[in-house]
C-alpha positions as CSV (number, residue, x, y, z in Angstrom):
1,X,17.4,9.7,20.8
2,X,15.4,6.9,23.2
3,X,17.8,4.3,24.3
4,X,16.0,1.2,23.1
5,X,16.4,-2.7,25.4
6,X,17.8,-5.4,23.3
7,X,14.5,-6.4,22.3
8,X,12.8,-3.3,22.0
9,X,15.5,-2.8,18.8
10,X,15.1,-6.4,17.7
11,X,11.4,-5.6,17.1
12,X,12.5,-2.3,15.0
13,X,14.5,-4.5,13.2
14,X,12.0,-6.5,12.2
15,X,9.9,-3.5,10.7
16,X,13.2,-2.5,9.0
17,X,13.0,-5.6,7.4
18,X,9.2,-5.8,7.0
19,X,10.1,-2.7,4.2
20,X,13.1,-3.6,2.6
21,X,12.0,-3.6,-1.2
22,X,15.7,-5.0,-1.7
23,X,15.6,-7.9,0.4
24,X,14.1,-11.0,-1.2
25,X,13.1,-13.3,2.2
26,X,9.7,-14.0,2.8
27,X,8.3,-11.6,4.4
28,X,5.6,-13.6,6.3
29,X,8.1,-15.1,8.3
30,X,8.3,-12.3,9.9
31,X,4.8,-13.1,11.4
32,X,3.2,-15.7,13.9
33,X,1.8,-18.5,12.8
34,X,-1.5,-17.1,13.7
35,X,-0.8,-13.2,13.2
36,X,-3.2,-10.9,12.0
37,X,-2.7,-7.9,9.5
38,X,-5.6,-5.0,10.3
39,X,-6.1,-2.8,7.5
40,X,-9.4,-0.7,7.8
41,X,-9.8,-0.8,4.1
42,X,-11.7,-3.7,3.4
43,X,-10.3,-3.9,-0.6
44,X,-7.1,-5.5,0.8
45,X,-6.9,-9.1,0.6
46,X,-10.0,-10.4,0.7
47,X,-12.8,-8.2,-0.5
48,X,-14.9,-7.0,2.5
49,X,-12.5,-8.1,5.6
50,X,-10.5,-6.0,7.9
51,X,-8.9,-8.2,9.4
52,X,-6.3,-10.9,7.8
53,X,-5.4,-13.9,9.7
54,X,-3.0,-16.4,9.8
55,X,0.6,-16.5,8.2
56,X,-1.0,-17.6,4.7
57,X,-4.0,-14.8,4.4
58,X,-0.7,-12.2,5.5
59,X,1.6,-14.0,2.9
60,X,-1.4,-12.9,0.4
61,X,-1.0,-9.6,1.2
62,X,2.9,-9.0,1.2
63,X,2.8,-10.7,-2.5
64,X,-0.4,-9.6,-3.9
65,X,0.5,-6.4,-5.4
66,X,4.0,-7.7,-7.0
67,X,1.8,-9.9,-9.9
68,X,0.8,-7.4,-11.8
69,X,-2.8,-6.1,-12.8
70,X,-4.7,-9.3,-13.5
71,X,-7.7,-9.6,-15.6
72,X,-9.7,-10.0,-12.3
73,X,-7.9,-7.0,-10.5
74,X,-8.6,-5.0,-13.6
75,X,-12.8,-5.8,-13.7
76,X,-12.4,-5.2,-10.3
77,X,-11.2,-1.5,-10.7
78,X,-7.7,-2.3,-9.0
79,X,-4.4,-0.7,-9.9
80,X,-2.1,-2.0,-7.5
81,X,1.3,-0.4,-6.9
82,X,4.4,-2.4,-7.6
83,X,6.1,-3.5,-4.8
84,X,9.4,-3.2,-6.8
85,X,9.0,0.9,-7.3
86,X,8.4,1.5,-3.7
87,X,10.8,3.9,-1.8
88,X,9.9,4.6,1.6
89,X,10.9,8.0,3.3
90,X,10.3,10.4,6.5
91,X,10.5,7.6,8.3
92,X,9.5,7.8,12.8
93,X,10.0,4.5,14.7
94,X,8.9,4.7,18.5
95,X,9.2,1.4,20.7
96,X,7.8,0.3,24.0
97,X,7.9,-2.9,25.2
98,X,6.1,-5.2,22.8
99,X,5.1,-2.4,20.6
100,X,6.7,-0.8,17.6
101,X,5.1,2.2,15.9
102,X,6.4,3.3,12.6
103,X,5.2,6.2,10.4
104,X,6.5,6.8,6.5
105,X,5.6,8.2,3.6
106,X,5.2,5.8,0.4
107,X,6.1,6.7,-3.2
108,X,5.4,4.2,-5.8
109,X,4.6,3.8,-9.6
110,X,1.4,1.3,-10.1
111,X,1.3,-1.8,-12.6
112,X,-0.6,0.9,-14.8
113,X,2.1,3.6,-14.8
114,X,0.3,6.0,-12.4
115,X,2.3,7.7,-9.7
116,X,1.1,6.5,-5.9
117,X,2.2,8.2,-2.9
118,X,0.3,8.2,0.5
119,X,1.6,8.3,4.2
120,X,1.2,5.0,6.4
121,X,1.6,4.7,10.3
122,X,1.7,0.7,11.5
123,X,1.5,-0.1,14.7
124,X,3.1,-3.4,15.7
125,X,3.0,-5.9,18.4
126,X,5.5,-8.6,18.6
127,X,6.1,-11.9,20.7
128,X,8.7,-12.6,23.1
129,X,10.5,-14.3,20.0
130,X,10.3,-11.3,17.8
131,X,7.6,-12.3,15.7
132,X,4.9,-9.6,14.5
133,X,2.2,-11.0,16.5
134,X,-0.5,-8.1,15.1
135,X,-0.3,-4.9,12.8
136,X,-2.4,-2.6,12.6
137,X,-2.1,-0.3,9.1
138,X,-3.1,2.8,9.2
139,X,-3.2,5.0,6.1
140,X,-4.9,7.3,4.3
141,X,-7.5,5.1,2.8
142,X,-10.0,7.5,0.9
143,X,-6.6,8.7,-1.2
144,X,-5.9,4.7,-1.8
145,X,-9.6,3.7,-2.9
146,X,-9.0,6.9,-5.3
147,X,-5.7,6.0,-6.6
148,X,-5.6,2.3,-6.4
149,X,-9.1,0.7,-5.8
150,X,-11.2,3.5,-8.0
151,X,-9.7,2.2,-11.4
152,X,-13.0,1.5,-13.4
153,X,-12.2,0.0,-17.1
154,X,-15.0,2.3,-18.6
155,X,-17.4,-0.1,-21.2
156,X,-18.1,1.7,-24.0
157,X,-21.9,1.5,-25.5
158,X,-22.6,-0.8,-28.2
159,X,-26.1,0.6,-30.2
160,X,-25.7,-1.9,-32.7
161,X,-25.6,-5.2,-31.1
């Protein structure tokens, strides 16, 4: 087992807290000010960006699959999990310094009823204050446009309009 400084175990902490489902702080706290979230799916957030910036556009993120599948969400083919199903398991942390790296595996039902696994790995940079200063998300995103993004309501023909 590594023997961890005080604030190389502060910062796996924080990532501890990052996933507590039970815990009902604000997440984005967690984050600079002007912290960005990388997720190389570009369906997460804002349509078409990789990268999410600032404490607000991260905040968007953290809460966004916890509303349920919204009329816009549904058009838009989107099933997202519920963030109160998730249990996270298999879980690696390694720390050096200002980084964290933490690997899981995600089970989850979505807002539809459909079962959602998939393994993450985040990598994680903090401040000298313990802030996450960037994350970068990786995941197995062709399983996730599949399960999640890939949701088409099909529209049925109408011959006799």
């Amino acid at each position: 087992m590594p023997i961890y400084t005080p604030e190389e175990q502060r910062n796996i902490d924080v990532t501890h807290r990052l996933f507590d489902t039970n815990a009902k702080e604000d997440k984005s706290l967690l984050f600079t000010e002007d912290a960005v979230w990388w997720n190389g799916l570009p369906f997460v957030g804002a349509p078409g960006q990789t990268e999410h910036k600032g404490r607000a556009a991260i905040h968007g993120i953290l809460t966004g699959a916890t509303g349920g599948p919204s009329a816009q969400k549904v058009d838009r083919g989107v099933d997202a999990y519920n963030v109160a199903t998730i249990r996270n398991e298999d879980i690696l942390i390694l720390a050096d310094g200002d980084y964290v790296v933490r690997q899981h595996t995600m089970h989850a039902k979505t807002h539809r009823g459909q079962d959602y696994t998939n393994v993450y790995c985040f990598v994680f940079r903090f401040d000298a204050s313990g802030r996450i200063r960037y994350l970068t998300e990786h995941w197995n995103t062709w399983h996730a446009w599949n399960v999640l993004f890939n949701k088409w309501k099909l529209e049925p023909a109408h011959p006799t309009r």
